[in-house]
Backbone as a ProteinNet text record, in pm:
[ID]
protein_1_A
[PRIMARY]
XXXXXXXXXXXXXXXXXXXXXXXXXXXXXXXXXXXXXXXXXXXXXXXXXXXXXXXXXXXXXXXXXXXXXXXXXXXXXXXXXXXXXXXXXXXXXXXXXXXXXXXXXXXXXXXXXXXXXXXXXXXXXXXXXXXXXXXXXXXXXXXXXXXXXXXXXXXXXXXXXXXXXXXXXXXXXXXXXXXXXXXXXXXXXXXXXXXXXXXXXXXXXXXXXXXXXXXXXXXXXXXXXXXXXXXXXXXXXXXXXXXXXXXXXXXX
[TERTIARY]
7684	7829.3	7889.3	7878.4	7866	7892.6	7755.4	7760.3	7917.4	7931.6	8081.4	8221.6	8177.7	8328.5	8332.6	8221.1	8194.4	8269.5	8323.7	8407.2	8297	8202.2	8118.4	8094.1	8095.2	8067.2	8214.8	8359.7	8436.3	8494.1	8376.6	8449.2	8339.9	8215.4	8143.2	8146.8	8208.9	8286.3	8381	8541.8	8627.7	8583.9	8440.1	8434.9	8371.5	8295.8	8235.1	8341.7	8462.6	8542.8	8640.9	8650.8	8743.7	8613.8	8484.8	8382.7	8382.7	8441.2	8420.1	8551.8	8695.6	8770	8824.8	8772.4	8731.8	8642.3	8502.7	8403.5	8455.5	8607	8650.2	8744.5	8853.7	8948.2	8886.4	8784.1	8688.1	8676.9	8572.6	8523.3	8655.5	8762.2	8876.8	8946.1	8926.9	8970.3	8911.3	8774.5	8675.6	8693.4	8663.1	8697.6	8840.1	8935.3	9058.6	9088	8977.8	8953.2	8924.4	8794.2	8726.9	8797.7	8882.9	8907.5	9032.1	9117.6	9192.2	9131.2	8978.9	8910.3	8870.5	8821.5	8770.6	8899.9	9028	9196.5	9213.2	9175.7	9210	9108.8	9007.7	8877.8	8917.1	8959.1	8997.1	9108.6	9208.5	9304.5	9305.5	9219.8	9176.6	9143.2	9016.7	8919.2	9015.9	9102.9	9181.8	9271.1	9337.9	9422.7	9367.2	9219.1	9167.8	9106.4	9054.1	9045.3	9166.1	9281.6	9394.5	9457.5	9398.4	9463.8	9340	9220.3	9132	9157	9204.9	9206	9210.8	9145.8	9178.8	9302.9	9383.5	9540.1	9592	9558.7	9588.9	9555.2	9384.5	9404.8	9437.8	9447.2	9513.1	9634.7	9712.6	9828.7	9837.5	9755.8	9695.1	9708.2	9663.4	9576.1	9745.3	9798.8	9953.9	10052	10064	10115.8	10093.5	9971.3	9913.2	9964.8	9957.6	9969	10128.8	10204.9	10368.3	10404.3	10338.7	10361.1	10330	10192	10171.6	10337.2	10353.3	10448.5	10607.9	10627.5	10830.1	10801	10687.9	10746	10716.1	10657.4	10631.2	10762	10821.8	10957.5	11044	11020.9	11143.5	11180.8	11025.2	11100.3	11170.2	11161.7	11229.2	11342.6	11400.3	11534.7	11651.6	11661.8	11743.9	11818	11694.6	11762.5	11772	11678.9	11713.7	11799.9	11865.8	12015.6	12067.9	12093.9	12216.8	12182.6	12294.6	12195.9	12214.6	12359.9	12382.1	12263.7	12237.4	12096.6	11980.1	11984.1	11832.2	11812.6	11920.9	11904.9	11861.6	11945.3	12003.9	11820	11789.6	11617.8	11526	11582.1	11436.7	11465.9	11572.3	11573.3	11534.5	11561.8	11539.5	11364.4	11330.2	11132.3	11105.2	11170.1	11118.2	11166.4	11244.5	11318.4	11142.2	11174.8	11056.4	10909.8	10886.9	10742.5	10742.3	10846	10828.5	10863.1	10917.3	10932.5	10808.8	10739.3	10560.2	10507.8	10467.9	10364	10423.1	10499.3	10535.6	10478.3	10514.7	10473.1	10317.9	10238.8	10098.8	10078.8	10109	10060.4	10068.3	10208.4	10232.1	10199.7	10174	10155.3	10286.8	10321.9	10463.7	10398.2	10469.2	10369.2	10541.2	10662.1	10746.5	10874.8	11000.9	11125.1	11132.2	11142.2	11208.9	11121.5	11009.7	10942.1	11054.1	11120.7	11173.2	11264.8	11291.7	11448.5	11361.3	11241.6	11134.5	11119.8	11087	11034.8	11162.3	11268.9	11457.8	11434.7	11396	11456.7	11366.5	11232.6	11123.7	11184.5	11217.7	11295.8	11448.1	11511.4	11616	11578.3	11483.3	11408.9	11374.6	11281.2	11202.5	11322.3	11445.4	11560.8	11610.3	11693.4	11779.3	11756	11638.1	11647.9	11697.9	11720.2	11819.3	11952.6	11993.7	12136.5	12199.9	12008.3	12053.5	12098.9	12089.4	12089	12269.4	12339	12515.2	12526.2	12454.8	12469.8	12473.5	12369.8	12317.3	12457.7	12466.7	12595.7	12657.5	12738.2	12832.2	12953.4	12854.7	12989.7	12980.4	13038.6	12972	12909.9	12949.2	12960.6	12802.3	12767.3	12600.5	12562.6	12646.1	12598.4	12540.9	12643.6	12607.1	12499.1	12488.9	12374.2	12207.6	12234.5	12128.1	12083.8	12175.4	12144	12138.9	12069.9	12088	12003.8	12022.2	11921.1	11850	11800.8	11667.2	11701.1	11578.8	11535.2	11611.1	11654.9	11710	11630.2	11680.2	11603.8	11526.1	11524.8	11449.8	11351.2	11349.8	11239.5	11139	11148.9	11054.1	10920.2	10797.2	10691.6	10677	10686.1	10674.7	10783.7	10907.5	11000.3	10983.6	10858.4	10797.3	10755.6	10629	10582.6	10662.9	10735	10838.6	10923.7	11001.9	11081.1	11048.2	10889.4	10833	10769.1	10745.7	10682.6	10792.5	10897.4	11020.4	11046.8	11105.7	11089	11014.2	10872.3	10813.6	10840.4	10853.1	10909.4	11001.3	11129.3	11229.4	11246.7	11115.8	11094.1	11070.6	10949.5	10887.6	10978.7	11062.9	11151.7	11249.2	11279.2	11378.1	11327	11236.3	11100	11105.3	11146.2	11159.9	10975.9	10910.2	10755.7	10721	10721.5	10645.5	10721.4	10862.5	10969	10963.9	10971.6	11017.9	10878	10779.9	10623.4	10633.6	10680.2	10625.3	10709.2	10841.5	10926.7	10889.3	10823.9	10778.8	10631.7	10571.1	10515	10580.6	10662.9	10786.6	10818	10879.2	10945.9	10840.8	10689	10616.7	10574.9	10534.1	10512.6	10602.3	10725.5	10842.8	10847.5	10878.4	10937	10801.5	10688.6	10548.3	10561.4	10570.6	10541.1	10652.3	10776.4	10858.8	10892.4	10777.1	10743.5	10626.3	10548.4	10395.8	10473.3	10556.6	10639.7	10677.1	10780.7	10842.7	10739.4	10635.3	10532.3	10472	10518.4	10430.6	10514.6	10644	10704.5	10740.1	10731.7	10774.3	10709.4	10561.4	10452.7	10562.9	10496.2	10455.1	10583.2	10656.3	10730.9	10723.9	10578.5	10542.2	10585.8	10684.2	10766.7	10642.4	10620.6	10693.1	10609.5	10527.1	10420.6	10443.7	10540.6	10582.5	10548.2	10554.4	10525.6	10409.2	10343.2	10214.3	10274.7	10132.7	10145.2	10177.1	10230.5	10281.9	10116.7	10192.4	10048.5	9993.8	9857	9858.3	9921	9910.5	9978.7	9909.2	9776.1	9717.2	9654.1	9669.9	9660.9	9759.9	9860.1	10007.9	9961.7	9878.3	9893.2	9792.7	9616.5	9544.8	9670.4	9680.1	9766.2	9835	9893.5	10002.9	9950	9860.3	9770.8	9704.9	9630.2	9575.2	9635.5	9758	9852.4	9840.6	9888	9917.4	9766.4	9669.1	9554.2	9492.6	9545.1	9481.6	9597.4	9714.9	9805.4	9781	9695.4	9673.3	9568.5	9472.7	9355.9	9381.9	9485	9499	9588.7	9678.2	9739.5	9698.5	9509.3	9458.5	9400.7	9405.9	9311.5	9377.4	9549.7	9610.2	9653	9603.5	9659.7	9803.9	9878.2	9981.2	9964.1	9854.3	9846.1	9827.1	9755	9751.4	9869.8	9986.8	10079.6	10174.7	10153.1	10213.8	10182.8	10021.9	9990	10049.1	10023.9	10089.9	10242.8	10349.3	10474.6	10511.9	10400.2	10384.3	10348.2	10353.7	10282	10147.6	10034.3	9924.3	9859	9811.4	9753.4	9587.5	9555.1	9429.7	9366.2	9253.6	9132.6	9054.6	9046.1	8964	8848.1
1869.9	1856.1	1835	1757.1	1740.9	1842.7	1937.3	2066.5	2157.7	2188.1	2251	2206.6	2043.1	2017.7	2009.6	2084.4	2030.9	2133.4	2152.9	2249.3	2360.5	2327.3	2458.7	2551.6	2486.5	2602.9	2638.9	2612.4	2678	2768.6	2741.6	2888.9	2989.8	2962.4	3022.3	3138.9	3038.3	3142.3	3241.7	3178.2	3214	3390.8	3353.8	3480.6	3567.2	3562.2	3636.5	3690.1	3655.1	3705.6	3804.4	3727.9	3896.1	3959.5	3954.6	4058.4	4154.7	4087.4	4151.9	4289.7	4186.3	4271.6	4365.1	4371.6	4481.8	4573.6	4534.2	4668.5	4734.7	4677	4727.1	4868.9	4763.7	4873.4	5029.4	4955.6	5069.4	5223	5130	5233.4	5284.4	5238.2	5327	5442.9	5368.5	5445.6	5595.8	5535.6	5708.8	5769.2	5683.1	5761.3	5856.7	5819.2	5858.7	6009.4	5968.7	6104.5	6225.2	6186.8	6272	6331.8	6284.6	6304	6435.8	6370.8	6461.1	6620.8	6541.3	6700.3	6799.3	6713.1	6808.5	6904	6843.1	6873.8	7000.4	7013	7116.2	7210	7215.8	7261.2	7370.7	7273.7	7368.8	7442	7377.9	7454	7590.8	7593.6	7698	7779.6	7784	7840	7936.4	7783.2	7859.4	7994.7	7969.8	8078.2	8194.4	8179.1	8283.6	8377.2	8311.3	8394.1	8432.5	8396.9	8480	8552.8	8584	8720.3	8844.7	8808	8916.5	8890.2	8830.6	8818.5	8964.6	8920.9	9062.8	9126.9	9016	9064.7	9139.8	9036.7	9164.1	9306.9	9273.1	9408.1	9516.8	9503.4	9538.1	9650.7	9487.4	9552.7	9624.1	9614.5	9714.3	9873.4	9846.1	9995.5	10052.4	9995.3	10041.7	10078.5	9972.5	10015	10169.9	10154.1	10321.9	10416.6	10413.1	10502.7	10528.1	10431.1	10416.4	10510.3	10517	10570.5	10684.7	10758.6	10872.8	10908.5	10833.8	10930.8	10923.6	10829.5	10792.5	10904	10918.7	11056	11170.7	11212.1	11343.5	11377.9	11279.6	11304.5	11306.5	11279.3	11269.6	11377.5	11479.4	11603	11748.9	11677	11788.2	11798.4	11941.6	11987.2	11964	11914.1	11804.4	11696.1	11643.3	11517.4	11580.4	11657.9	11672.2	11765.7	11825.7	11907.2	11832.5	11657.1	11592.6	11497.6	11504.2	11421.3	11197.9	11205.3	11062.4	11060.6	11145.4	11087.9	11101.1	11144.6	11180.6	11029.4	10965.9	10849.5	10751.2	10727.8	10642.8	10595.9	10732.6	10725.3	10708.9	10729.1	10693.5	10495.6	10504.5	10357	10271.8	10307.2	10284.7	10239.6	10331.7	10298.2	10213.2	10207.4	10113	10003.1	9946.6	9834.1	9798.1	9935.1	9900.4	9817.1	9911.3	9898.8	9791.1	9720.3	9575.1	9467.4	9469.2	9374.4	9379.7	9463.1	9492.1	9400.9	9450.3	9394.7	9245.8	9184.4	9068.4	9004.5	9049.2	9006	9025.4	9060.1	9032.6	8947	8929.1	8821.6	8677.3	8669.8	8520.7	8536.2	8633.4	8570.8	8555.4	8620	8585.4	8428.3	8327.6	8210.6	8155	8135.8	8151.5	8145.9	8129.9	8224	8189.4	8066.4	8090.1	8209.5	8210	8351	8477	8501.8	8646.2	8622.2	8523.6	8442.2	8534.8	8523.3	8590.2	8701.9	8761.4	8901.8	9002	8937.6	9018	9013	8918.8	8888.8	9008.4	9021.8	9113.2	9229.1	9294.5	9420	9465.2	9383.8	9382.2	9389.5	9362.4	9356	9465.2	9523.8	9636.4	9750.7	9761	9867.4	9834.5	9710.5	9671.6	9792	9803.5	9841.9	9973.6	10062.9	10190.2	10187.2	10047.1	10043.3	10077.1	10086.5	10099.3	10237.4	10335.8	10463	10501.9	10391.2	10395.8	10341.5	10220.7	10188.7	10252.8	10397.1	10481.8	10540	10592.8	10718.8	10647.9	10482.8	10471.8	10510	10541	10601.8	10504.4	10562.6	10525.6	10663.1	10758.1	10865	10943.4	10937.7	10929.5	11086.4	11147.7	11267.8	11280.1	11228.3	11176.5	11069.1	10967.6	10906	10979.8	11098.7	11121.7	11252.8	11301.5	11368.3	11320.1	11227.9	11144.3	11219.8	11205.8	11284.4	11235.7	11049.7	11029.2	10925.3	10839.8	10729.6	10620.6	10560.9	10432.2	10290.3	10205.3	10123.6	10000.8	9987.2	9925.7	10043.8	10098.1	10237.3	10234.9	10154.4	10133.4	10038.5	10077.8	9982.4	9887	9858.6	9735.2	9638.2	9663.2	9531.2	9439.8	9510	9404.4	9323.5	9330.8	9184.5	9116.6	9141.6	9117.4	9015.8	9078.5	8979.5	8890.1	8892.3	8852.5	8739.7	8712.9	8597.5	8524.8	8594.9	8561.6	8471.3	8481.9	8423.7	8277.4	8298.8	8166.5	8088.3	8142.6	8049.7	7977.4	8035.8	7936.1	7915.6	7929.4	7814.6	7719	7669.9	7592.3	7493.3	7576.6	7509.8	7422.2	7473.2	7397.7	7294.9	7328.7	7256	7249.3	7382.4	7453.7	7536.4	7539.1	7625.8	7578.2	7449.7	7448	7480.3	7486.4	7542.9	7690.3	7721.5	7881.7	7948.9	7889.7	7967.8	8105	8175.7	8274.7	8374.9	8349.8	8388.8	8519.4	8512.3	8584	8660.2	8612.5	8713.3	8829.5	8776.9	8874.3	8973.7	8944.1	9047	9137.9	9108.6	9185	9239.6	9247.4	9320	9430	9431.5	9478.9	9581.4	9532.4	9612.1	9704.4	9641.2	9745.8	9883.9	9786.9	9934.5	10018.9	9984.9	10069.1	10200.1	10146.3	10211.9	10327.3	10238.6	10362.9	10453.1	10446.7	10519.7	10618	10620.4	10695.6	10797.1	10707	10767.6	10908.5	10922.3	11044.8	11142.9	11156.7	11266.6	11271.6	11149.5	11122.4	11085	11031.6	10926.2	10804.7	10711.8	10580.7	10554.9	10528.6	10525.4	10368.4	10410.9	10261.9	10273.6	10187.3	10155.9	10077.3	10123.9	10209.2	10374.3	10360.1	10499.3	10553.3	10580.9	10722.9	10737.4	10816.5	10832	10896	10904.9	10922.4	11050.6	11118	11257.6	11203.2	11238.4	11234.8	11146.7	11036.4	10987.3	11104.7	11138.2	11164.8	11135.2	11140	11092.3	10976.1	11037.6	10945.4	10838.2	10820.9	10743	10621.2	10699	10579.9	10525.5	10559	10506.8	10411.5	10458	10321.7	10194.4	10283.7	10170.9	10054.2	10127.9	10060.9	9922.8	10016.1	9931.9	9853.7	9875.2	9740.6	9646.8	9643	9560.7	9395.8	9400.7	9270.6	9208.9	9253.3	9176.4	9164.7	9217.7	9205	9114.3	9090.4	9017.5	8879.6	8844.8	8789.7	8716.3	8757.3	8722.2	8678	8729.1	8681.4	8508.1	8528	8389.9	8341.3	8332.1	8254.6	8205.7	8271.6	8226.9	8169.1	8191.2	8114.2	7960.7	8010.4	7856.9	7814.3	7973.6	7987.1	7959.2	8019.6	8117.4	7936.6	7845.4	7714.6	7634.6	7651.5	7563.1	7678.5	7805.1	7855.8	7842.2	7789.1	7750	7666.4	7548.1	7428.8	7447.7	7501.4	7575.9	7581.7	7709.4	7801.7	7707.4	7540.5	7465.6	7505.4	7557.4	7535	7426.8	7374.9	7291.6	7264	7154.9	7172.9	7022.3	7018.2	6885.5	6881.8	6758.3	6713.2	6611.2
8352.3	8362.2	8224.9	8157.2	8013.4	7948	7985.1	7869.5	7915.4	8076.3	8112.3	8033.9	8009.8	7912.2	7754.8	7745.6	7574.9	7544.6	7402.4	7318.7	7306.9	7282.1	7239.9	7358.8	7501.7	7574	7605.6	7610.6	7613.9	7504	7407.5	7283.4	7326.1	7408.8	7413.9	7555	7638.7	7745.2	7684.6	7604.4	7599.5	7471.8	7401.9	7319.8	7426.3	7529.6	7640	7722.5	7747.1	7779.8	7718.7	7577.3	7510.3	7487	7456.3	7438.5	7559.8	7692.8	7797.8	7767.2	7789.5	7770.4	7680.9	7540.7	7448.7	7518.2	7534.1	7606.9	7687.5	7845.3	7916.5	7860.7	7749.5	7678.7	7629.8	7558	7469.9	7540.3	7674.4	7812.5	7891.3	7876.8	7961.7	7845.6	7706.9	7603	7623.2	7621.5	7635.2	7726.5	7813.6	7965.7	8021.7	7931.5	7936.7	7865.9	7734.3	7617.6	7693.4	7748.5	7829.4	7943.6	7998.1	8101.9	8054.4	7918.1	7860.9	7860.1	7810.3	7724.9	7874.4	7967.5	8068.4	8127	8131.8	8144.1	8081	7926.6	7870	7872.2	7894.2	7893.2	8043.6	8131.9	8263	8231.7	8170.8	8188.9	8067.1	7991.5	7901	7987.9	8052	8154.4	8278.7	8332.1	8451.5	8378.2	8255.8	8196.1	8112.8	8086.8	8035.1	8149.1	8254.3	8377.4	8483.7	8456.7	8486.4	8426.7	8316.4	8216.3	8278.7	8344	8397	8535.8	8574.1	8759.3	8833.6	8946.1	9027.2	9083.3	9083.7	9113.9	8982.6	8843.3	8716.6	8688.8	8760.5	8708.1	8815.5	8969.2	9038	9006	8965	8881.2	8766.4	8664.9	8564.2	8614.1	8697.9	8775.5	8854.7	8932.6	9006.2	8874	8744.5	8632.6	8567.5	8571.9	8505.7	8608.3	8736.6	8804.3	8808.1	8785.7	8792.1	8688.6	8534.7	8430.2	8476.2	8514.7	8547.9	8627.7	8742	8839.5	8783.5	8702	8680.1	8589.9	8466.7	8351.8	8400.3	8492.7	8551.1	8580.7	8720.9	8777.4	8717.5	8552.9	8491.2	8388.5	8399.7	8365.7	8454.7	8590.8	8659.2	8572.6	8616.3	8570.2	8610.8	8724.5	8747.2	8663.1	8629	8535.2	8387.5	8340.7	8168.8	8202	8277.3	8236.5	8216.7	8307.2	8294.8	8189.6	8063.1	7954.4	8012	8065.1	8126.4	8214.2	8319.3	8422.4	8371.8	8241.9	8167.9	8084.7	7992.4	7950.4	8029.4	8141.2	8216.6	8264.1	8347.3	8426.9	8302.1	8155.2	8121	8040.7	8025.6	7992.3	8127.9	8236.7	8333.4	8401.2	8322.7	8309.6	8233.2	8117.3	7977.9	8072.7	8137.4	8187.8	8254.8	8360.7	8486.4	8408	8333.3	8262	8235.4	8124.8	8057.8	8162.1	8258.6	8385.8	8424.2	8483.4	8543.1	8480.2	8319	8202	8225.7	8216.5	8193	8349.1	8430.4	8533	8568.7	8511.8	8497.7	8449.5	8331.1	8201.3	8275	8332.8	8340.9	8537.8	8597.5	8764.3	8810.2	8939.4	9003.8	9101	9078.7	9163.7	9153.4	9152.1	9178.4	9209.4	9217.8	9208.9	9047.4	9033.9	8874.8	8788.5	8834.5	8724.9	8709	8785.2	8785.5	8672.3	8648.2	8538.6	8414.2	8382.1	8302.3	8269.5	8431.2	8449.2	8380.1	8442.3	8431.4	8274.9	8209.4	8064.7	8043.6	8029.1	7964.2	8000.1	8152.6	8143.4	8050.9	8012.4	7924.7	7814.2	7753.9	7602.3	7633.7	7690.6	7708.8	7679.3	7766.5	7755.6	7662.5	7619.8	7517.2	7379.9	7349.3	7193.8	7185.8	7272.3	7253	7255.9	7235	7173.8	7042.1	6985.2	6820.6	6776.4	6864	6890.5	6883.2	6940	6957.3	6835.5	6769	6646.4	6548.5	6509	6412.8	6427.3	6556.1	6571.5	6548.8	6538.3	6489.4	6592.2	6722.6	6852.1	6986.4	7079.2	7180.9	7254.1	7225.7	7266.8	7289.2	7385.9	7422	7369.8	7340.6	7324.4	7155.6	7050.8	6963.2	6963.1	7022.1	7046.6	7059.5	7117	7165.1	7046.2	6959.6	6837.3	6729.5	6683.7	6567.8	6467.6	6371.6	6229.6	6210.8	6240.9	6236.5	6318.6	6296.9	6394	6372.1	6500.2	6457.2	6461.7	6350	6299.8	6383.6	6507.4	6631.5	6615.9	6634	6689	6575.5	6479.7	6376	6437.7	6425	6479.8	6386.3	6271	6204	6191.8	6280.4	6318.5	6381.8	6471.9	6597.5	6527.3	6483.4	6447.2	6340.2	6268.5	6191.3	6249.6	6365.2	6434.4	6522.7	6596	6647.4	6584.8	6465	6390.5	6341.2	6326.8	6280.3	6366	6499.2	6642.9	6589.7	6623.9	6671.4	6519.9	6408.5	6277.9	6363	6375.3	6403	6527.6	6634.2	6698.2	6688.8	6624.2	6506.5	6452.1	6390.4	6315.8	6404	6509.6	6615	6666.6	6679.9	6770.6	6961.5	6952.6	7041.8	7144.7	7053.1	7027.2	7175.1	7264.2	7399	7503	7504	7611.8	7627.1	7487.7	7472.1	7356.8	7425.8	7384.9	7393.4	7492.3	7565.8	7478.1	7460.3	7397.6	7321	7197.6	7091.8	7162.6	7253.7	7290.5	7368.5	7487.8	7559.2	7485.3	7378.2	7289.7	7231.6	7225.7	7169.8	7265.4	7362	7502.3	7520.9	7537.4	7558.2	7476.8	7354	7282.7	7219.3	7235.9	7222.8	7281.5	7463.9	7539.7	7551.1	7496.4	7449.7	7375.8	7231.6	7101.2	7201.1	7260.2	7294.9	7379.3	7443.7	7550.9	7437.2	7389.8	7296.3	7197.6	7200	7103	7143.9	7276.6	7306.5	7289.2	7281.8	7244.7	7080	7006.6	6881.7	6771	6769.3	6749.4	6725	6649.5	6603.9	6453.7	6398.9	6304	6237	6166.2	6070.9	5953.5	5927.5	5791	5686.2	5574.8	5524.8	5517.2	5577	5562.5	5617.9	5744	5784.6	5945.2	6010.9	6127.4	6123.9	6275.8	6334.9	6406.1	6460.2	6539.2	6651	6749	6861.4	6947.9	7029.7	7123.4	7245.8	7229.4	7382	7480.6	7584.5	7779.4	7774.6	7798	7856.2	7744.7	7642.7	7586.4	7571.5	7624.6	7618.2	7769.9	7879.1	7994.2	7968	7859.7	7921.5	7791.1	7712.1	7586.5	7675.5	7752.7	7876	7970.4	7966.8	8146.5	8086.3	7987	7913.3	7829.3	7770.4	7693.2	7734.2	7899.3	7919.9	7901.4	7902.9	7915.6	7733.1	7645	7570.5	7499.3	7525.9	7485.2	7571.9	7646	7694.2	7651.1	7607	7539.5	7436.2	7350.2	7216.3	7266.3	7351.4	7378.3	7385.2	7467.7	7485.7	7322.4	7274.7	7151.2	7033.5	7068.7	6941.3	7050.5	7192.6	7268.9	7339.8	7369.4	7418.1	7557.2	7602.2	7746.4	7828	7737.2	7824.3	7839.7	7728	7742.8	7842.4	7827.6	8004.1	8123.6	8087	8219.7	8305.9	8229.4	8216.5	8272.9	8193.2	8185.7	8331.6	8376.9	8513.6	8671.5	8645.8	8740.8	8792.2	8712.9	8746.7	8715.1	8922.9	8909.6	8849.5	8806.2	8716.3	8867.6	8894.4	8953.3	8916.4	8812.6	8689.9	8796.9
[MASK]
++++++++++++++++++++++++++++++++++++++++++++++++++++++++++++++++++++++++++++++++++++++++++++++++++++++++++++++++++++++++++++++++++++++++++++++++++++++++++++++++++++++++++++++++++++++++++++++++++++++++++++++++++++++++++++++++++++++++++++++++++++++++++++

């Protein structure tokens, strides 16, 4: 009884007790790490195997076939007599195409995605405005005879404006809301350029243009885009903070 009230065994309890509750902190510290790491570890995993999923490439495969059938139909004579229904149907694909691609990459899982999908089809069409710009008209007929290319239609603006982009995201500190952002625009405005490419090639500033693309080279170019833009997200670390973004759930 003695020894219970002596000073020495209550410093000797009282250090057994913060020894206790340090070892506890320590072990929840780690345990917490880990638990982080296994978190990102999945959620890497879950988003690198939804850039190959079977619904992607599904859709891969309906994309290619879409390209095959909208440019076939779009040289009946029908439409290239009329030069308004000849613009109209082919901006009309670039819309289609870059809404599709976008909607692979990120999964329709849902409604707010389409707020997305809409934006990527507007990027995708948008850049043949520069075409009224060159002419200096509105007048589509002039538009559509220009003496050279207008300056969107250049392939080295993309990544140009596209890095440009996530800079002054960066800078805003904007980069985890509006991640996706600077890839969108490179999707878009890609399969835009490969579209065009087959009647026009490739117009890389400052070296000049390319021979005209094959067909079918603009279709696998096409069908494989979202997945290889996908792969790369994963690897600079986008594709997880969309995951994330996209409410995928992770069970650690």
């Amino acid at each position: 009884m003695a020894l219970i009230f002596s000073p020495a065994f209550y410093f000797r309890v009282s250090g057994n007790v913060h020894k206790n509750k340090w070892f506890v902190s320590s072990w929840l510290l780690v345990y917490t790490d880990v638990l982080s790491v296994m978190a990102s570890e999945a959620e890497k995993t879950h988003a690198l195997l939804q850039s190959c999923s079977t619904e992607s490439l599904i859709s891969s495969l309906g994309l290619g076939i879409f390209c095959l059938v909208a440019d076939r139909l779009l040289q009946f004579s029908i439409i290239q007599q009329n030069d308004w229904l000849r613009a109209l149907s082919d901006n009309a694909v670039h819309c289609v195409i870059g809404m599709w691609l976008w909607a692979i990459v990120i999964g329709v899982k849902k409604t707010t995605d389409f707020g997305e999908i809409i934006l990527a089809g507007f990027l995708a069409s948008v850049i043949d405005v520069d075409h009224f710009f060159l002419a200096g008209s509105l007048s589509l007929k002039a538009a559509l005879t220009l003496p050279r290319r207008p300056f969107l239609h250049c392939s080295t603006v993309i990544p140009v404006v596209a890095l440009t982009l996530k800079f002054t995201m960066h800078l805003f500190k904007l980069k985890d809301s509006w991640c996706f952002l600077p890839w969108m625009l490179f999707i878009s405005w890609t399969s835009h350029h490969i579209r065009d490419g087959v009647r026009h090639g490739l117009w890389i500033c400052p070296f000049g243009k390319t021979s005209p693309l094959p067909f079918w080279l603009y279709v696998i170019i096409t069908s494989s885009l979202p997945h290889i833009c996908s792969f790369i997200m994963y690897l600079t670390g986008t594709r997880q903070m969309m995951s994330s973004k996209h409410g995928i759930h992770i069970d650690v």
